[in-house]
C-alpha positions, 0 to 999 in steps of 0.5 A, spaced: 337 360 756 335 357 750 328 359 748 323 353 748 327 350 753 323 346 758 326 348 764 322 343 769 324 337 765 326 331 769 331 326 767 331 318 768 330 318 776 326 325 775 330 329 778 329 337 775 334 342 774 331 345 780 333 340 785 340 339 782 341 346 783 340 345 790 344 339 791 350 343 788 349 349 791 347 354 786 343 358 789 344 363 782 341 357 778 336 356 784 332 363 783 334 363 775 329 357 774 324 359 779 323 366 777 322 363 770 316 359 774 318 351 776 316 348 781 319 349 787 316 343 790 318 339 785 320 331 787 324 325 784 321 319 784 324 317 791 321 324 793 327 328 794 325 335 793 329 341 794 329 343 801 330 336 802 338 336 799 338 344 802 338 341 808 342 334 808 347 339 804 347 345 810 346 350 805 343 355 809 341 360 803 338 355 799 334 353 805 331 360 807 331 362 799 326 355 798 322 357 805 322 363 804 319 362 796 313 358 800 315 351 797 313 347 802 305 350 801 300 345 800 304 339 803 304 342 810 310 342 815 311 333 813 316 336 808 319 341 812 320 335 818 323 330 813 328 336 812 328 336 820 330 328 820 335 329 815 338 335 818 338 331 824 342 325 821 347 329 819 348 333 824 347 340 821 344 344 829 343 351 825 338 348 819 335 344 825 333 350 828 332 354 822 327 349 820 323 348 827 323 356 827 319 355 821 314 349 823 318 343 822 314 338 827 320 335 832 315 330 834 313 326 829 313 320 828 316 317 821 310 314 818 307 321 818 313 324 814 313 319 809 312 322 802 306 320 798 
């Protein structure tokens, strides 16, 4: 990594080096940019987040990686829920369970997912 490097910096639609490791599955990446200290909880400008793409990709070790690195905490389980819905739409049945065995909230209404 080049030494000043901003390692969280996001591009145009702001999506950070975090979140494409996740989108491409590159777990190594993944752990490389959060030990370096960016936020896992990082989110685009359409509020896409990490877990999000874990989940919509079926990536199970990104997903247990990002959970198990407390990246939902502060926003409470509404963005493990909307990683539920996507699982869900996509029809990922272990990420669905992993996620509801986390907390994820089955019954929530979509309004209450929204990202803010």
């Amino acid at each position: 990594m080049i030494e000043g490097a901003a390692v969280d910096a996001a591009c145009h639609d702001g999506h950070t080096p975090l979140i494409v490791a996740a989108h491409n599955g590159h777990k190594n990446v993944l752990e490389h940019l959060a030990s370096q200290g960016v936020a896992v909880n990082a989110a685009s400008k359409e509020h896409v987040t990490a877990l999000f793409l874990a989940a919509h990709k079926k990536n199970e070790d990104i997903l247990e990686y990002l959970v198990s690195k407390r990246c939902c905490n502060g926003r409470g389980p509404r963005w493990l829920t909307s990683s539920l819905i996507t699982a869900a739409l996509d029809g990922h049945k272990g990420v669905l369970e992993y996620l509801i065995s986390e907390g994820a909230v089955v019954n929530a209404h979509r309004k209450q997912v929204t990202h803010n």
